[in-house]
DRENTI-166867 format. One record per residue (C-alpha): residue number from 1; chain; x, y, z. Coordinates in steps of 0.5 Angstrom, whole numbers, plus 500, padded with zeros to 3 digits. Layout:
DRENTI-166867
<rec><k>NUM</k><c>A</c><u>X</u><v>Y</v><w>Z</w></rec>
...
end
This chain:
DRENTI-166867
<rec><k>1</k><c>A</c><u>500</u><v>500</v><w>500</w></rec>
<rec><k>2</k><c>A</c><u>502</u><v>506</v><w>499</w></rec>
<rec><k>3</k><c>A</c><u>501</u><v>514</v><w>502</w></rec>
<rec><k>4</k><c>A</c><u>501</u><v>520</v><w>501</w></rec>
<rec><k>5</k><c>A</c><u>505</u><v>526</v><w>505</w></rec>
<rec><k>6</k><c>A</c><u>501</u><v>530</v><w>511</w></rec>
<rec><k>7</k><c>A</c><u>503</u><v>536</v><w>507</w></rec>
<rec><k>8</k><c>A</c><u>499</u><v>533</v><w>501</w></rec>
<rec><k>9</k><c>A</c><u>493</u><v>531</v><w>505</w></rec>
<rec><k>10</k><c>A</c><u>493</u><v>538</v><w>509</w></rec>
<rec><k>11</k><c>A</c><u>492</u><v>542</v><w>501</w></rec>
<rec><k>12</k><c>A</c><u>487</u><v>537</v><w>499</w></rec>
<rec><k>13</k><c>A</c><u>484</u><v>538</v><w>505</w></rec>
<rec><k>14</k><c>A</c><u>484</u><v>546</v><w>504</w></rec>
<rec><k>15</k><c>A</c><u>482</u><v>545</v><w>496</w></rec>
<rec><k>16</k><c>A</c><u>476</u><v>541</v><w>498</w></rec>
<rec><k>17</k><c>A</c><u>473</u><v>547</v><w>502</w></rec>
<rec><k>18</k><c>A</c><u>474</u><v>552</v><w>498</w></rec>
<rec><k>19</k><c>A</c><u>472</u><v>549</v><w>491</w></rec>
<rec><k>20</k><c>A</c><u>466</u><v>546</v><w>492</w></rec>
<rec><k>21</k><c>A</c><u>462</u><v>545</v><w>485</w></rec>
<rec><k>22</k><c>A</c><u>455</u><v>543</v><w>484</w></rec>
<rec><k>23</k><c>A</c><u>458</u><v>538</v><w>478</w></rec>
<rec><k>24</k><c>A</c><u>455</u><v>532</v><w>479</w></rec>
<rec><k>25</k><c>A</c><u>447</u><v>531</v><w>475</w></rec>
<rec><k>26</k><c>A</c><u>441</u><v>529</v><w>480</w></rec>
<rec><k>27</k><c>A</c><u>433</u><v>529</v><w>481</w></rec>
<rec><k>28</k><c>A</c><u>431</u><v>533</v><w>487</w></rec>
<rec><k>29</k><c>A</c><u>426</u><v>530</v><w>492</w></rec>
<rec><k>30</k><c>A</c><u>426</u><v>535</v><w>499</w></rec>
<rec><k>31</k><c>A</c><u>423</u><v>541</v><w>499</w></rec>
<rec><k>32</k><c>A</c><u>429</u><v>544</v><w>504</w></rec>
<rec><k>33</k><c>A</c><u>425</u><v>546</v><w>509</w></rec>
<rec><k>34</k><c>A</c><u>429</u><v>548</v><w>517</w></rec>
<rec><k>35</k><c>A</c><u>432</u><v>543</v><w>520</w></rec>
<rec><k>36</k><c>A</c><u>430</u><v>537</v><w>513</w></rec>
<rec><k>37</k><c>A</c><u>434</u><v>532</v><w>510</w></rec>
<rec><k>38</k><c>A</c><u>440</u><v>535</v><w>506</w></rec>
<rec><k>39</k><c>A</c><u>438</u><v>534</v><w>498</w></rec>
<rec><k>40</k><c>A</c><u>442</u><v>536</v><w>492</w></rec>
<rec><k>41</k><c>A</c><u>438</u><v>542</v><w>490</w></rec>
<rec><k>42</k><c>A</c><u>441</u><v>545</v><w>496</w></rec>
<rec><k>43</k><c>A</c><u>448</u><v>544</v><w>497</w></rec>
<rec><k>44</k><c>A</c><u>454</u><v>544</v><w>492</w></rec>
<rec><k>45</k><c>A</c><u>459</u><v>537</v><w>492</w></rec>
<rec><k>46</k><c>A</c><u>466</u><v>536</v><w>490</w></rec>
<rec><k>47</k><c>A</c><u>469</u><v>530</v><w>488</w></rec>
<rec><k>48</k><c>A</c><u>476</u><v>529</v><w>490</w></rec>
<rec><k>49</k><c>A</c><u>482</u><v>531</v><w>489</w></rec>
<rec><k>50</k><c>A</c><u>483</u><v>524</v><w>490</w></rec>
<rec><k>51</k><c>A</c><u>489</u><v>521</v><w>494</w></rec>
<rec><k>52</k><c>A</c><u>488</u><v>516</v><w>488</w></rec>
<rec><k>53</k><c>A</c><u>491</u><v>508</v><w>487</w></rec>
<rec><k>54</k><c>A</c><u>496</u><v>508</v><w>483</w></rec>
<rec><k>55</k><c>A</c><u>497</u><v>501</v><w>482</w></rec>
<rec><k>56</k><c>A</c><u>493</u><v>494</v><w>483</w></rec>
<rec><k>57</k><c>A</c><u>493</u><v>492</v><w>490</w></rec>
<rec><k>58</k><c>A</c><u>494</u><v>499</v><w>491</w></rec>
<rec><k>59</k><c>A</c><u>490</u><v>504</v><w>497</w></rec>
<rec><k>60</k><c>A</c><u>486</u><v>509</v><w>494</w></rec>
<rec><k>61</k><c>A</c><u>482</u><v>515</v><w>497</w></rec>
<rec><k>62</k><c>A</c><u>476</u><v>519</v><w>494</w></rec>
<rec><k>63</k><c>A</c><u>473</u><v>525</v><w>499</w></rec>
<rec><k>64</k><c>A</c><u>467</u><v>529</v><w>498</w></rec>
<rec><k>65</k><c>A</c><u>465</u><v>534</v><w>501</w></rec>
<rec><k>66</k><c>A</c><u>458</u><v>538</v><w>501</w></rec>
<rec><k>67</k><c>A</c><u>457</u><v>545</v><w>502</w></rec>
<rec><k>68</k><c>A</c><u>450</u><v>547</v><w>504</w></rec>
<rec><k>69</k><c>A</c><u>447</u><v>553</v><w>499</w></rec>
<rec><k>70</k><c>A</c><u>441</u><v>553</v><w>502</w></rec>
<rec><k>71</k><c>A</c><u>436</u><v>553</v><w>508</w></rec>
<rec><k>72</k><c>A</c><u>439</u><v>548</v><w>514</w></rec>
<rec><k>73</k><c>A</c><u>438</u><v>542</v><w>513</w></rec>
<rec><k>74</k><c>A</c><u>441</u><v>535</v><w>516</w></rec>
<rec><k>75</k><c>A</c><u>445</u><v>530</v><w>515</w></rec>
<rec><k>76</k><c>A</c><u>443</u><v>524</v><w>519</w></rec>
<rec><k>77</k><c>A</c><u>446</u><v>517</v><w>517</w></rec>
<rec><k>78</k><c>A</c><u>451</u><v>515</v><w>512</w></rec>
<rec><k>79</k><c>A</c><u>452</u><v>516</v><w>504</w></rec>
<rec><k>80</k><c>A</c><u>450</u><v>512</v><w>500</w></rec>
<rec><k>81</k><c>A</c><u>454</u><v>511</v><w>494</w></rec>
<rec><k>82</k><c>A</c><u>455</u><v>505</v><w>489</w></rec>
<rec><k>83</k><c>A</c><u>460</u><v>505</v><w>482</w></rec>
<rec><k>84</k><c>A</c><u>457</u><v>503</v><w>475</w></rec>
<rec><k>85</k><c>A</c><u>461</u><v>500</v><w>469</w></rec>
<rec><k>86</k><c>A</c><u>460</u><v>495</v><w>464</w></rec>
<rec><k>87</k><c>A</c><u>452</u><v>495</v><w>465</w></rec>
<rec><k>88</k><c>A</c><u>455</u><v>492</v><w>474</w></rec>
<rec><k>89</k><c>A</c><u>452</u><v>497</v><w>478</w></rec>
<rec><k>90</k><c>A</c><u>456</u><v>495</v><w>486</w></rec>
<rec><k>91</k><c>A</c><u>453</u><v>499</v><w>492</w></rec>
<rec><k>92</k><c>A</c><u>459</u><v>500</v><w>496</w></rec>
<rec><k>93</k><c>A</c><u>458</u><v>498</v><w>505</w></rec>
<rec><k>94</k><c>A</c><u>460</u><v>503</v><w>510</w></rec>
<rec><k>95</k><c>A</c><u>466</u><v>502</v><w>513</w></rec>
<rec><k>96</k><c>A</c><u>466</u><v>497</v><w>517</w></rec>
<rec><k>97</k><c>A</c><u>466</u><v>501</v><w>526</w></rec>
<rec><k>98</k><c>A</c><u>464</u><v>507</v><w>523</w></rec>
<rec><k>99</k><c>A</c><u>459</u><v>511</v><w>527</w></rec>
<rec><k>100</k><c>A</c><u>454</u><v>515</v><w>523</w></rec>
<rec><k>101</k><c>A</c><u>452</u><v>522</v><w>527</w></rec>
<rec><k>102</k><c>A</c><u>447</u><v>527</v><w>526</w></rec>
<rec><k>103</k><c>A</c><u>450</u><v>534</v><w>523</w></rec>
<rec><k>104</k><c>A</c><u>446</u><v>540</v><w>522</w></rec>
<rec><k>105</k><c>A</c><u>447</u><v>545</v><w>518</w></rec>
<rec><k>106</k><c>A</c><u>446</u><v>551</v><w>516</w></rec>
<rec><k>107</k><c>A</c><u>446</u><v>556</v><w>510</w></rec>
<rec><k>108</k><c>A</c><u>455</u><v>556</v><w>508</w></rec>
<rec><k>109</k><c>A</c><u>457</u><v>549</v><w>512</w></rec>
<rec><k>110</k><c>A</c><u>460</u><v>543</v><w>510</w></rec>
<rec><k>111</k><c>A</c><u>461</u><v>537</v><w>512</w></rec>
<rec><k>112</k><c>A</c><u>464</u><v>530</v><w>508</w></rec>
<rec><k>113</k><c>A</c><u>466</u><v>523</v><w>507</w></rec>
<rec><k>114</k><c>A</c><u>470</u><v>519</v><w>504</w></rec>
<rec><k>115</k><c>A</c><u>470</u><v>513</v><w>499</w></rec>
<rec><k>116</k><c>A</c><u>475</u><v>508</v><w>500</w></rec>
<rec><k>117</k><c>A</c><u>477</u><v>504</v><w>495</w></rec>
<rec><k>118</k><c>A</c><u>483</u><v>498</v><w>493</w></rec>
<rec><k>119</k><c>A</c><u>484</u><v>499</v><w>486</w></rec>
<rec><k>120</k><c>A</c><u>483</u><v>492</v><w>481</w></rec>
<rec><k>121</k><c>A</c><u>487</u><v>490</v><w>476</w></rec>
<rec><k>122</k><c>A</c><u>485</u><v>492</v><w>469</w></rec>
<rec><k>123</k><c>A</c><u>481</u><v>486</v><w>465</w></rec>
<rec><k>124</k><c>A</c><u>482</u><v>481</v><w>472</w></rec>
<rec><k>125</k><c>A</c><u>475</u><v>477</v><w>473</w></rec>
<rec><k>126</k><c>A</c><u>474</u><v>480</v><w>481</w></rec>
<rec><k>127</k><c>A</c><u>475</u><v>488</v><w>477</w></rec>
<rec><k>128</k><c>A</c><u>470</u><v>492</v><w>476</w></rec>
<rec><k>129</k><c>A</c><u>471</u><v>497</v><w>470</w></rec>
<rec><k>130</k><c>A</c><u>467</u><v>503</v><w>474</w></rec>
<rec><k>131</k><c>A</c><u>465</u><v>509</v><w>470</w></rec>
<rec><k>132</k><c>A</c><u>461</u><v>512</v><w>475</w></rec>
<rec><k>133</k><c>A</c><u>460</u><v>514</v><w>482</w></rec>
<rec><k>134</k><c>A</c><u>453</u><v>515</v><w>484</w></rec>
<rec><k>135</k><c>A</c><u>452</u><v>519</v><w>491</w></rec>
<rec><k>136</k><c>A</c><u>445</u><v>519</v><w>495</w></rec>
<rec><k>137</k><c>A</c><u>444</u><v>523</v><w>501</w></rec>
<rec><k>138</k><c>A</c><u>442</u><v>520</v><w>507</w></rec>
<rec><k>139</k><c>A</c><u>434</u><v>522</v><w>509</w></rec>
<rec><k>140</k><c>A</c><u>432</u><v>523</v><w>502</w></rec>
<rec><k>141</k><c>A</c><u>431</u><v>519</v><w>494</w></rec>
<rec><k>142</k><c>A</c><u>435</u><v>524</v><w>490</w></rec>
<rec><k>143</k><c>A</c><u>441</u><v>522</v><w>488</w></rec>
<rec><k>144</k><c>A</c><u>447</u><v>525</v><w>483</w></rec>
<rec><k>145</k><c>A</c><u>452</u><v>522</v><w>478</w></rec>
<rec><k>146</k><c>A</c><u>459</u><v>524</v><w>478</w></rec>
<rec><k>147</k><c>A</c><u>466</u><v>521</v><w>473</w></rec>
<rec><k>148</k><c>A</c><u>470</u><v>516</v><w>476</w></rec>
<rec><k>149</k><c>A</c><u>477</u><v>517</v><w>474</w></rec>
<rec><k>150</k><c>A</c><u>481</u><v>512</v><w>479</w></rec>
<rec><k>151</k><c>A</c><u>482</u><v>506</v><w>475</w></rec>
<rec><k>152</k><c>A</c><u>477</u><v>499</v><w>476</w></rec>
<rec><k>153</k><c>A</c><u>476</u><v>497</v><w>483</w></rec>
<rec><k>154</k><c>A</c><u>477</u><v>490</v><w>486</w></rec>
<rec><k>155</k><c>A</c><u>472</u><v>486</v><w>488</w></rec>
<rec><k>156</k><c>A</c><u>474</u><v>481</v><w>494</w></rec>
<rec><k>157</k><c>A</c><u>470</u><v>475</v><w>492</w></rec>
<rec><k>158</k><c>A</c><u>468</u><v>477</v><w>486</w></rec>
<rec><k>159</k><c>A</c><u>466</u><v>484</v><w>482</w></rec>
<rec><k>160</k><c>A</c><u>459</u><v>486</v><w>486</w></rec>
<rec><k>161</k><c>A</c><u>463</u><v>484</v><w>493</w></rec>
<rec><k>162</k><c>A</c><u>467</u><v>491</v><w>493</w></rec>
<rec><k>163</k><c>A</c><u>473</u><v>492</v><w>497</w></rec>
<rec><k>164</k><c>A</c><u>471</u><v>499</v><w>497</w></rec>
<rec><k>165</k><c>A</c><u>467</u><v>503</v><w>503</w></rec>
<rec><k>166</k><c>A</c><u>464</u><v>509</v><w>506</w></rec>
<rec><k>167</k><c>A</c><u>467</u><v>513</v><w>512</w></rec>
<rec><k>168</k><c>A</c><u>461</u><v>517</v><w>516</w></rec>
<rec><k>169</k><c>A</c><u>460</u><v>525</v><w>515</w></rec>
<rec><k>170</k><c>A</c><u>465</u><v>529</v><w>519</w></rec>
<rec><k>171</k><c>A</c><u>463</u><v>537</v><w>519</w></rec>
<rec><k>172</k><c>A</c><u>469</u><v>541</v><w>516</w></rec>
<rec><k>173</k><c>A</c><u>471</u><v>548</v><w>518</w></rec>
<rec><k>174</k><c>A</c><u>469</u><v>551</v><w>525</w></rec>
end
């Protein structure tokens, strides 16, 4: 497995709070009433800058961060978040003695998680050849589509037994 220098982790962490960008496609379903589901319609999501896996077997880590742009609204419990190629669509499990918490937050807060991930050897059985990553917020039925870049994922016991999870949501900032 290989690592990445704190100072690198330290200006991806400083990247992700300050170029948040509603780039991804999504189908709205709250309506951002105080203190309601967080949704798509309301807040601006960055994927990465990823501290990718530049080889098979290799570790790699993808943050994604939300800022809210809307009225308050809470994140309570997990992402969820599956990766599709090939017509293979894997949801992903959270990691494993990660504890969920309720954030809230209000017009201008972020929070994030992270997608981690062992990258899969090209054409291997067990690989699966994801294209895209799709996110859905805890509390609610939209969800967003955004390119997956980092190379296949390995599978462990086969290609829909991801070797990828989800951590909890931490809120960033003060």
């Amino acid at each position: 497995m290989r690592t990445i220098p704190l100072a690198v982790t330290a200006v991806a962490s400083t990247l992700l709070l300050t170029a948040c960008s509603g780039s991804g496609s999504s189908s709205s379903s709250s309506d951002g009433k105080n203190g309601s589901a967080c949704s798509f319609d309301g807040v601006a999501v960055q994927v990465g800058p990823a501290s990718t896996a530049p080889s098979a077997g290799d570790t790699g880590e993808v943050p994604v961060s939300l800022t809210n742009q809307s009225k308050p609204c809470t994140l309570n419990g997990f992402a969820g978040a599956s990766l599709e190629g090939g017509g293979t669509k894997v949801a992903l499990a959270t990691q494993q003695g990660a504890k969920a918490q309720k954030l809230k937050l209000a017009k201008g807060d972020a929070a994030s998680f992270t997608i981690t991930y062992v990258r899969g050897k090209a054409g291997d059985k067990l690989s699966l050849a994801a294209t895209k990553l799709v996110i859905t917020l805890p509390g609610g039925s939209d969800s967003a589509s955004y390119k997956w870049s980092y190379g296949p994922v390995q599978g462990k016991t086969s290609v829909s037994d991801s070797d990828a999870s989800v951590s909890a949501f931490t809120q960033a900032g003060d």
